[in-house]
C-alpha positions in Angstrom: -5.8 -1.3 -48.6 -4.2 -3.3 -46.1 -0.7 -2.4 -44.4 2.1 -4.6 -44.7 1.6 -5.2 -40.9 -1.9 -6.3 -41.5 -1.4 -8.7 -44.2 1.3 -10.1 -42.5 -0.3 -10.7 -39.3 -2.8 -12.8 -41.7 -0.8 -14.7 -42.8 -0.6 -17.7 -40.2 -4.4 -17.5 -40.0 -4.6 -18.1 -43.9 -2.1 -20.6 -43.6 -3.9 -22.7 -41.3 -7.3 -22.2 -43.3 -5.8 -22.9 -46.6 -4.7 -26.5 -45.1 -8.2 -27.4 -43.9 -8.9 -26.6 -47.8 -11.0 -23.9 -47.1 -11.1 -19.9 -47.5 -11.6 -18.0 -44.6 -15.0 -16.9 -46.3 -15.9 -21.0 -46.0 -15.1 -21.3 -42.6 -18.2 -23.1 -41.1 -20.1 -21.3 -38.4 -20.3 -24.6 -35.9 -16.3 -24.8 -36.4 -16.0 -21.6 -35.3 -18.1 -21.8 -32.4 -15.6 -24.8 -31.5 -12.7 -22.5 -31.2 -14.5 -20.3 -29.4 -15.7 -22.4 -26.6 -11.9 -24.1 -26.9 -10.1 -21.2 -26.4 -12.6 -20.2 -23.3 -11.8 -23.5 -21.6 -8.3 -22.4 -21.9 -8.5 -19.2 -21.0 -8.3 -18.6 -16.2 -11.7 -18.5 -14.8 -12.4 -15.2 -13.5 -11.3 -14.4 -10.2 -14.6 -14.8 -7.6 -15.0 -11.4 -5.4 -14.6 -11.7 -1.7 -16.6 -10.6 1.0 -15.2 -8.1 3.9 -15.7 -10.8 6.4 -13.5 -13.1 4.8 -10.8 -11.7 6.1 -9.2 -9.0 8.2 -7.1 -7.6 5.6 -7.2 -7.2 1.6 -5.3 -6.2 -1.5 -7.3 -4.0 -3.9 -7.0 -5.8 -6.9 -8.0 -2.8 -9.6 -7.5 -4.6 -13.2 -10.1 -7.1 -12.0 -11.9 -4.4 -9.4 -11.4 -7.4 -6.8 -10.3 -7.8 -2.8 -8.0 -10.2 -2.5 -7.8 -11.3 1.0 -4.3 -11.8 2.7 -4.0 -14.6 5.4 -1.1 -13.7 7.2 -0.4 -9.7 6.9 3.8 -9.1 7.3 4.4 -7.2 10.4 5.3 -6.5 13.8 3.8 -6.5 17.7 3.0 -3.0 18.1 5.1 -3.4 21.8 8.5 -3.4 19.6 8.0 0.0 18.1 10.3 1.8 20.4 11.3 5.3 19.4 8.2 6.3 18.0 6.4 6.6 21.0 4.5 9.9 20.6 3.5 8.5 17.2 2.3 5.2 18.6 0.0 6.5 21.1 -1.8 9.6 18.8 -2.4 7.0 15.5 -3.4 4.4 17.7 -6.1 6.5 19.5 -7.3 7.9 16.1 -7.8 4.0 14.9 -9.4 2.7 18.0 -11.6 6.2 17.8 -12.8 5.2 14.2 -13.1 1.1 15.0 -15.2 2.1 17.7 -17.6 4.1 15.0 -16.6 7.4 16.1 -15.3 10.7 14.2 -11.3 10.1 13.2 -9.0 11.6 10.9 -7.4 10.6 7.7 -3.8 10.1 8.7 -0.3 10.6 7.0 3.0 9.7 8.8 5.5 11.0 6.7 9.4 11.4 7.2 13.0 9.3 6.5 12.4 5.8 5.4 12.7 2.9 7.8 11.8 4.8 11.0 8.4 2.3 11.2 5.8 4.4 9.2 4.3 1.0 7.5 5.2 -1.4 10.4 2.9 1.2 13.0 0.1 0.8 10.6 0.1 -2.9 10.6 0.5 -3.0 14.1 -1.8 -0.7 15.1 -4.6 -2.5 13.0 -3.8 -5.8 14.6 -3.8 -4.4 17.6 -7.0 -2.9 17.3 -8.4 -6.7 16.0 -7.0 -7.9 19.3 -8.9 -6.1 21.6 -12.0 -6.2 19.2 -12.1 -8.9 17.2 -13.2 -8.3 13.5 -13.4 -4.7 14.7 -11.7 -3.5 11.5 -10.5 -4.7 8.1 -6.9 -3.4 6.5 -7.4 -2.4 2.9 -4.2 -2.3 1.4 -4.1 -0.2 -2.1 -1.3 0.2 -4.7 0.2 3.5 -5.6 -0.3 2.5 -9.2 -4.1 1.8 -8.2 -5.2 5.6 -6.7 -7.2 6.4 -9.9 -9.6 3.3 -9.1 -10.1 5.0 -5.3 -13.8 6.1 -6.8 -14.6 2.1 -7.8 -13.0 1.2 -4.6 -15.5 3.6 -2.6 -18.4 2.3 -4.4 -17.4 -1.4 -3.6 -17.1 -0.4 -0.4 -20.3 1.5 0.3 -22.9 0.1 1.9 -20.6 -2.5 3.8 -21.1 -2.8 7.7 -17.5 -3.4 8.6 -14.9 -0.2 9.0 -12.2 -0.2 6.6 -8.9 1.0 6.7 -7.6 1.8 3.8 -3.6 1.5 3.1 -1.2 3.6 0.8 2.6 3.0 1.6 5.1 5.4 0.0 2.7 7.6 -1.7 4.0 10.7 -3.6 3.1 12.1 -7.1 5.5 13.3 -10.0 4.9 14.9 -13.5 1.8 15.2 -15.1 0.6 12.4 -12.8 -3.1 13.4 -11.8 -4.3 10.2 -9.7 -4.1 12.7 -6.9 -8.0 13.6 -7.7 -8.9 10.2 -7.0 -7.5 10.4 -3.9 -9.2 14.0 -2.8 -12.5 11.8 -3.6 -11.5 9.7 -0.6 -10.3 12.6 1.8 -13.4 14.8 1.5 -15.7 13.2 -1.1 -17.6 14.2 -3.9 -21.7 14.6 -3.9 -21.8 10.8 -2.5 -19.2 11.7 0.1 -16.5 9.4 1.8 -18.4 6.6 3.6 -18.4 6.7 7.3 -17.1 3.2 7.5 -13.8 4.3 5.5 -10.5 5.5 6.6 -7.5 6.5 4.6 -4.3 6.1 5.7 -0.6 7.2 3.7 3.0 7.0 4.6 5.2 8.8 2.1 8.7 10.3 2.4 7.3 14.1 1.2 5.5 16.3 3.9 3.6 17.4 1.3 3.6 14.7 -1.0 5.2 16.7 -4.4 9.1 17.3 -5.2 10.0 20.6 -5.2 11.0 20.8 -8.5 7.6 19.8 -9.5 6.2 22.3 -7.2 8.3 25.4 -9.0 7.7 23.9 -12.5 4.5 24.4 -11.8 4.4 27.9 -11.1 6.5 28.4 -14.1 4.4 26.9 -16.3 0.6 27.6 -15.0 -1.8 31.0 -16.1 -2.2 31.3 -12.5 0.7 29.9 -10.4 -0.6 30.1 -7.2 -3.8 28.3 -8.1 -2.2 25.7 -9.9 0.3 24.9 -6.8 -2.1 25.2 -4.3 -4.6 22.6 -5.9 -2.1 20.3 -5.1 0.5 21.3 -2.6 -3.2 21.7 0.0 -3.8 17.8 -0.7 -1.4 17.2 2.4 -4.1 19.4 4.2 -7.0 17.4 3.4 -5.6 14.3 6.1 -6.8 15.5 9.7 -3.6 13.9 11.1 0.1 14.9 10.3 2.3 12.7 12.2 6.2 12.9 11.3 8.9 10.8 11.5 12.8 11.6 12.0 16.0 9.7 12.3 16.8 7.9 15.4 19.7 9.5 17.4 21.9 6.6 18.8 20.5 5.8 22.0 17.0 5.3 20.6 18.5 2.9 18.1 19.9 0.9 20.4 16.8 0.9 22.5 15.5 -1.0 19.7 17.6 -3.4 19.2 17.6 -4.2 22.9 13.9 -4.7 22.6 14.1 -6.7 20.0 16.5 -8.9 21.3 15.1 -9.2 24.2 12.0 -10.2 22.8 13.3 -13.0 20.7 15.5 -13.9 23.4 18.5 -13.4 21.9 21.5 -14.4 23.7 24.0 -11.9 23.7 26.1 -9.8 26.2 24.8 -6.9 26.4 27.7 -4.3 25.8 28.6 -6.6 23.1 25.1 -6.3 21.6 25.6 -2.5 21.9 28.8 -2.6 20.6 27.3 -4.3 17.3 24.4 -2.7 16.6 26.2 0.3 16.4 28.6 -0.8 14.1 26.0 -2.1 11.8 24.7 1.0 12.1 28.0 3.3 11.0 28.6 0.9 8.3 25.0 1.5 6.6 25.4 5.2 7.4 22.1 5.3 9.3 20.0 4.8 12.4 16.5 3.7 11.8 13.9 1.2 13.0 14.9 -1.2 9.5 18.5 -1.3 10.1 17.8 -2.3 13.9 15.6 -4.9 12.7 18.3 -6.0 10.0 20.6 -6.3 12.6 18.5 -8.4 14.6 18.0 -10.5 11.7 22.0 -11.3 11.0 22.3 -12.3 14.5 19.7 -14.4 15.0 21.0 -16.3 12.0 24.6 -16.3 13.2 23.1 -17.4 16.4 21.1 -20.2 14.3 17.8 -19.4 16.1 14.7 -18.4 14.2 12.6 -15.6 14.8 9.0 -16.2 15.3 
């Protein structure tokens, strides 16, 4: 017996057979075929996969289990990171260690947002590109898209080219369990990471989890300590732990300095000072984003572009 959802979802469908003077039992096989191939011809052809070397750097794509490959990859010169020197120096190392086909570590920077955690990765990989060309390829992957890691890997194996591979702002909450996926790029299952694959994650958790999902956890689990520690030890499985804090004010206005004087923005400097710090005060924080925010305002009330 049909619901009254079914037979009313019919309902157009019979319509539009019962004009053609026919019952849908009648419908002739070649007209059929017709709408077929017509609603084919209207349907988006699918998306053609892409090669590593078609570009430097990639979106993973997991709906259609594509790369799609990104011309012109938003960031900065790795030279205007200031106040993140130690940071700099130890990720770009790592990277140049693993372009040049030698052991490396999976890497997460974690700390306050806007001290440069993304912007280092971008410029450290085109930094890398610059002294090696083609050297390495930037894989960047959604949060959303962690349980396809597994397809991703098995794309990715066998290639020649070294891979980065990109997760900004990763964390986990609830019942989410796409942090397996992600163990099977950190240490590998029977196949094993492939040598020519990196991960690398920013997130704004040292350890990845909230802390109330850490002690819900051991309120709810037969064994507590086992159930927490499957997850809490994911932060062990990267190699490299970098952190990132809040900038204390001369640092910030080292930034801005170098950013202005990059772009060759004319300004005096204790009136550049003076500004940046108040920009500062009235966001109620010092960072790396609100330097370049700055930067940004008075280039435009300067009316030069930046670039």
């Amino acid at each position: 017996m049909q619901t009254r959802e079914q037979h009313a979802g019919r309902q157009p469908q019979q319509k539009l057979i019962a004009s053609a003077g026919m019952s849908d039992r009648e419908i002739p096989t070649p007209l059929l075929q017709r709408l077929v191939e017509a609603l084919e011809r209207l349907a988006p052809p699918p998306a053609a996969d892409t090669g590593l070397d078609d570009a430097d750097a990639f979106v993973w794509h997991a709906e259609q289990a594509r790369l799609q490959p990104v011309a012109k990859v938003n960031r900065v010169d790795l030279g205007l990171l200031h106040g993140i020197d130690r940071q700099r120096a130890v990720l770009f190392e790592n990277t140049r260690r693993f372009a040049r086909g030698l052991p490396a570590n999976n890497a997460l920077l974690w700390g306050a947002r806007g001290t440069g955690k993304s912007s280092l990765v971008k410029a450290v990989h085109a930094r890398i590109n610059e002294e090696t060309p083609r050297a390495l390829v930037l894989v960047e992957v959604h949060r959303e898209d962690l349980a396809s890691l597994p397809r991703l890997l098995a794309r990715l194996r066998g290639e020649t080219r070294r891979c980065l591979l990109f997760c900004d702002d990763l964390s986990f909450d609830g019942g989410d369990a796409s942090y397996k996926s992600l163990k099977a790029v950190l240490e590998g299952g029977i196949e094993g990471r492939p040598d020519t694959v990196l991960f690398y994650a920013t997130s704004n958790r040292r350890h990845l989890m909230p802390r109330e999902m850490i002690e819900n956890e051991r309120s709810t689990a037969i064994n507590p300590a086992e159930s927490v520690e499957e997850k809490v030890s994911l932060s062990d499985r990267f190699g490299l732990w970098l952190g990132f804090h809040g900038l204390d004010q001369e640092a910030y206005v080292g930034i801005v300095e170098g950013y202005a004087r990059h772009y060759r923005l004319a300004l005096p400097a204790e009136m550049l000072r003076a500004e940046a710090i108040g920009w500062a005060r009235e966001r109620g924080a010092r960072s790396g984003r609100v330097a370049w925010q700055y930067i940004q305002d008075l280039a435009g009330r300067l009316g030069q572009p930046l670039g």
